[in-house]
C-alpha positions, -999 to 999 in steps of 0.1 A, spaced: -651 -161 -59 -618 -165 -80 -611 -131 -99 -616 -130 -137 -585 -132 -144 -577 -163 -121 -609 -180 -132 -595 -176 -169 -562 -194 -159 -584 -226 -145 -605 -231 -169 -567 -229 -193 -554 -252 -169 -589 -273 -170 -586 -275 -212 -551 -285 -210 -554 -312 -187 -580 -325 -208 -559 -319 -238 -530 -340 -224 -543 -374 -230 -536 -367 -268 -496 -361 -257 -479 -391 -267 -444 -382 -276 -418 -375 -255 -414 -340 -272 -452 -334 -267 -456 -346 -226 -423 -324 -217 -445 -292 -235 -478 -301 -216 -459 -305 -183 -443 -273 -193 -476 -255 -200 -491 -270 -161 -463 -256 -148 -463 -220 -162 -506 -220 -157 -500 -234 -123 -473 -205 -113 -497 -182 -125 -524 -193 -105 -504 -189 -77 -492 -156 -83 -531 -146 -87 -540 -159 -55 -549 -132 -25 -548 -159 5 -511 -169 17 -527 -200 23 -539 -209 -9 -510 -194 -30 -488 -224 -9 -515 -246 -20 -506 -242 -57 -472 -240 -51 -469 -272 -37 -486 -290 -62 -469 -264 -88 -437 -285 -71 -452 -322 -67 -463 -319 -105 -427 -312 -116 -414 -338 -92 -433 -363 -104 -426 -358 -141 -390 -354 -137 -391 -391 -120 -412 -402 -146 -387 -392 -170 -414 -373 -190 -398 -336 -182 -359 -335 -172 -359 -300 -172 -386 -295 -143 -353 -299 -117 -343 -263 -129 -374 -255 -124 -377 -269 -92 -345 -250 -82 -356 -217 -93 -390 -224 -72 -368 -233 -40 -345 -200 -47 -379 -181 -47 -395 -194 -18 -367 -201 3 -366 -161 13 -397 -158 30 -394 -169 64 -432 -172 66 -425 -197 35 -402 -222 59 -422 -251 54 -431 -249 15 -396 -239 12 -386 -273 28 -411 -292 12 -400 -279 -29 -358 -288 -17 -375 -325 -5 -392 -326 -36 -365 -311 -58 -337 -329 -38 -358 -363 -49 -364 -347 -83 -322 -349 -91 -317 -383 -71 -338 -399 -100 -326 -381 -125 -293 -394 -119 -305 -428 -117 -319 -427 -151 -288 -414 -164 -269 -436 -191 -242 -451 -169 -249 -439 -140 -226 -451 -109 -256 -464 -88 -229 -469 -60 -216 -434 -57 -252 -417 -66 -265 -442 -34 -237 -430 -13 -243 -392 -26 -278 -393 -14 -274 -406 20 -251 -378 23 -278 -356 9 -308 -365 31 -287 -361 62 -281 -329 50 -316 -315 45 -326 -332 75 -301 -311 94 -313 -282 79 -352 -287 85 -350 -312 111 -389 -305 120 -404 -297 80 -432 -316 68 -410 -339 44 -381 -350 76 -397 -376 87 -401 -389 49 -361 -381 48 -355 -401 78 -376 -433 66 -355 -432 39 -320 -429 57 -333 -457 79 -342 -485 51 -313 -476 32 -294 -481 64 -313 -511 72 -301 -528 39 -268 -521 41 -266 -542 70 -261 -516 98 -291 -524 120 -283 -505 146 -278 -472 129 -314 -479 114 -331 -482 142 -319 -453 157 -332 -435 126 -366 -453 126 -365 -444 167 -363 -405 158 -393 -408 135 -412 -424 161 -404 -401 190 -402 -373 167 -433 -378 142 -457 -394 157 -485 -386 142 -470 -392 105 -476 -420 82 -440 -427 85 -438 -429 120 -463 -461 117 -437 -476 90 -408 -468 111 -424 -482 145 -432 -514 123 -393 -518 111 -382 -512 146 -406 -539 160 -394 -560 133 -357 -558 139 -362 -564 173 -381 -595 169 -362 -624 175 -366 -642 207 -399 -620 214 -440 -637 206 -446 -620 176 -489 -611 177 -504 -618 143 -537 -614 132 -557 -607 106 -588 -614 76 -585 -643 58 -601 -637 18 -633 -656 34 -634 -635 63 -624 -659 90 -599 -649 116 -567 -664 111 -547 -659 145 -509 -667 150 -519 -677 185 -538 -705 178 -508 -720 163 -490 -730 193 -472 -764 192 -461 -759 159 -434 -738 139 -446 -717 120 -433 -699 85 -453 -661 82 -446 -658 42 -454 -619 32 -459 -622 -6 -478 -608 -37 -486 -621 -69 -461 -599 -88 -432 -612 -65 -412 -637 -88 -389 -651 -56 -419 -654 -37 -438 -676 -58 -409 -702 -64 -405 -700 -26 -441 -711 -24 -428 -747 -40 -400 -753 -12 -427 -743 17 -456 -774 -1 -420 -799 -1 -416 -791 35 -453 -796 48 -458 -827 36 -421 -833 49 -432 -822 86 -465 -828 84 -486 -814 119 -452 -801 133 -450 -772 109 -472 -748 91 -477 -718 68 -492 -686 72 -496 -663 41 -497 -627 42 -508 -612 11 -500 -577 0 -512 -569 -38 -528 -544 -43 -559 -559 -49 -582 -593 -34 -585 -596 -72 -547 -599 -77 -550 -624 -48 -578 -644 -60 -568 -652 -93 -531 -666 -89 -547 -684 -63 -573 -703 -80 -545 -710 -107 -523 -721 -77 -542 -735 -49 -520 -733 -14 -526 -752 18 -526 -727 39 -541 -696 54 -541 -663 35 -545 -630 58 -557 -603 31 -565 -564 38 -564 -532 16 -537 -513 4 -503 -540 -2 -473 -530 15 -494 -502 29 -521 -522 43 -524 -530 81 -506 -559 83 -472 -550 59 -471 -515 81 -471 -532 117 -440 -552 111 -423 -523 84 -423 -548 52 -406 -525 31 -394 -556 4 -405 -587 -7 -400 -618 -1 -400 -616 34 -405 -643 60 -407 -651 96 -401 -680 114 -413 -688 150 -413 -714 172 -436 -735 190 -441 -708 215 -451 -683 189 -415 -665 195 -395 -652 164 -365 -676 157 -358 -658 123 -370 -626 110 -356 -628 75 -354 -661 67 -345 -682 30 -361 -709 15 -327 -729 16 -323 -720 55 -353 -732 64 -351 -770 64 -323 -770 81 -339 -745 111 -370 -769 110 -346 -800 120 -329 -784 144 -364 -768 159 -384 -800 153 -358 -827 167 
């Protein structure tokens, strides 16, 4: 049983949480997030297990995390800092010191986005620097493999493939068990697609099978999309032109990933497509977005009539052109 004293500072914390919904302005969130904070420290300190004071701490440090990204609380990085300085002596405290610099390290990167005039170049550059940095110093912490996803993508966007694979490679080997090493095997698969059968399956909204296999004989585009993506609903305009252009040569499969079937379901009936739709949980963390490392939308695939990737990031404007030269 929680001490008296400790079971006074939840049932603060319990009031104040419940309070919060009446915090509308600015001035009023940064003084409830500074209240969780101070009850949360607290609780921690009361604690008698090692175990469950690095419990509190951690979500002492995701709740000040969160609310500096959210803009809501600015001043939770200095807080954040002076959580890391505290930590950070302990060896037993390795880990949860690693996890508050990740968190506090993430805490500043948006905090200099948001800044008025902020030189998103420089700030980009600054943080590459800076994740290589804290992945050199806690190359095996809870949060490294979260580090190296993100070295990888922004590697991968920047046009040097190679360099993001051999991040996405280390989480893989190095993290297998982690949610990110499922992302990063997915990139990897993906950037080494061309010229391999790329294996699709999934759910359609009807619960059919809809299987890239059956396809043979015919090209085929794999459009990932959601109903919030802007480019990949005028995309969806060029793809009808080019059916009807093509007719039994080529064909569409649709990979959906909003949130919700709901989502789904309603742009659809407003904008009935002629082709399949594979549909599971969770958007670009469902199944199907994680096996091939979507990480951005629009996103398409195109494949030949032997099911093998000709294009894994293919345009609407490239793909006439493709279908010509594939369908001649």
């Amino acid at each position: 049983m929680p001490s008296e004293k400790m079971q006074e500072v939840l049932t603060a914390l319990q009031k104040l949480d419940t309070a919060a919904a009446q915090a509308g302005s600015p001035e009023e969130q940064a003084r409830y997030h500074a209240q969780r904070a101070d009850l949360l420290q607290k609780i921690a300190d009361e604690a008698t297990k090692p175990e469950d004071r690095a419990m509190w701490l951690r979500q002492l440090a995701d709740m000040l995390g969160a609310a500096v990204q959210s803009g809501a609380f600015p001043e939770g990085v200095k807080r954040l800092e002076a959580l890391f300085e505290r930590v950070r002596r302990n060896e037993q405290d390795r880990d949860l010191a690693a996890h508050v610099r990740f968190v506090e390290l993430t805490a500043q990167y948006g905090l200099s986005m948001q800044a008025k005039g902020a030189d998103f170049a420089k700030i980009q550059s600054e943080w590459l620097k800076t994740l290589e940095q804290y992945v050199a110093d806690y190359p095996k912490g809870p949060d490294a493999a979260e580090a190296m996803l993100q070295l990888a993508i922004a590697q991968e966007f920047a046009g040097r493939e190679e360099e993001a694979k051999r991040w996405y490679g280390q989480i893989v080997t190095g993290f297998s068990d982690s949610p990110a090493a499922q992302k990063a095997a997915g990139a990897k698969t993906r950037l080494e697609s061309v010229g391999k059968v790329l294996a699709l399956q999934g759910k359609s909204p009807t619960g059919a099978t809809v299987d890239l296999a059956k396809y043979r004989g015919q090209v085929v585009l794999v459009q990932y999309w959601a109903s919030w993506c802007e480019p990949c609903k005028a995309d969806m305009a060029t793809l009808k032109e080019l059916l009807s252009k093509h007719g039994r040569s080529f064909a569409v499969i649709g990979v959906n990933l909003d949130n919700s079937e709901e989502a789904m379901a309603a742009f659809l009936k407003e904008n009935p497509l002629p082709w399949s739709q594979i549909f599971e949980p969770g958007g670009l963390e469902s199944r199907p977005a994680v096996e091939m490392g979507i990480l951005t939308l629009p996103t398409m695939i195109l494949v030949d009539q032997e099911g093998r990737v000709v294009n894994r990031n293919i345009t609407a404007v490239e793909l006439e052109a493709e279908l010509k030269r594939l369908t001649k």
